[in-house]
C-alpha positions as a printed Julia matrix, in Angstrom:
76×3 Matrix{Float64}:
 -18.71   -9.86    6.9
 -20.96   -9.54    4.02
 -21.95   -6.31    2.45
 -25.41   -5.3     0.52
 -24.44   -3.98   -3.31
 -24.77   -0.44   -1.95
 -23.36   -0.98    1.1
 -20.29   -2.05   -0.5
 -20.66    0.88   -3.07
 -20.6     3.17    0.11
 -17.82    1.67    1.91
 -15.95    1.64   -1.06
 -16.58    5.76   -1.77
 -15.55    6.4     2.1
 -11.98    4.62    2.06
 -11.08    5.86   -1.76
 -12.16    9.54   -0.43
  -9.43    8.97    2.41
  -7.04    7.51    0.33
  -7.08    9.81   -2.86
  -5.62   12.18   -0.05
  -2.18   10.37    0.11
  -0.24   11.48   -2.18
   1.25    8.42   -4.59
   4.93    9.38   -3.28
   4.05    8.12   -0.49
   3.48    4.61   -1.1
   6.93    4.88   -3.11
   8.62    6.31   -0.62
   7.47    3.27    1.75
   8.44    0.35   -0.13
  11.9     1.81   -0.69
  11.89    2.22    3.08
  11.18   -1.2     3.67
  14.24   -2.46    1.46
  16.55   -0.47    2.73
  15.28   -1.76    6.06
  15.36   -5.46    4.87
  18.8    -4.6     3.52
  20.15   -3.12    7.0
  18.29   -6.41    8.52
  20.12   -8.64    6.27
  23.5    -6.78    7.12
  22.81   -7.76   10.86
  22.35  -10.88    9.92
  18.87  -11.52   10.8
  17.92  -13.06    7.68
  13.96  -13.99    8.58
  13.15  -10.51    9.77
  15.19   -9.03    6.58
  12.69  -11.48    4.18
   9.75  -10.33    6.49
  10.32   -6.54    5.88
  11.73   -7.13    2.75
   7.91   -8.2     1.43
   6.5    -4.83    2.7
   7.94   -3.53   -0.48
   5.08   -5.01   -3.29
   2.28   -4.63   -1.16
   3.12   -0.82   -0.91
   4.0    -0.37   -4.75
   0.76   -2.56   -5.26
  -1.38    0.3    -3.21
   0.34    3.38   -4.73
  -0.6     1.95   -8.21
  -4.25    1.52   -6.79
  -4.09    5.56   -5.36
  -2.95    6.58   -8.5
  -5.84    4.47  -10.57
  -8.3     5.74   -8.34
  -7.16    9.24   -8.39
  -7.16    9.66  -12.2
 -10.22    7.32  -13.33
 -12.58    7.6   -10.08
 -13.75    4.77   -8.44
 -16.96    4.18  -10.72
């Protein structure tokens, strides 16, 4: 779906408004959920779920490190 410059600009404003709500614990506290889930998976010896969960945990860090950017610089 393709976006007009301010369009985008817009779009952009609404979902860092919503997000700059979430505190940055939160993301933190999610990725080390999903290792010690990926851990408990591997334990139970179901290895491809364990590596599925277990690659929650960047994507999460990744997004608190964007909440935290956005929350101390702005978006613009």
């Amino acid at each position: 779906m393709a976006f007009e410059t301010g369009n985008e600009g817009q779009v952009t404003k609404q979902i860092e408004q919503v997000t700059s709500k979430v505190p940055s614990t939160t993301f933190l506290i999610a990725a080390v959920a999903a290792m010690g889930v990926s851990l408990t998976l591997k334990c139970l010896c179901k290895d491809k779920n364990a590596l599925f969960v277990g690659q929650w945990a960047a994507p999460f860090l990744l997004l608190g490190v964007y909440n935290k950017i956005v929350k101390t610089e702005g978006h613009d």
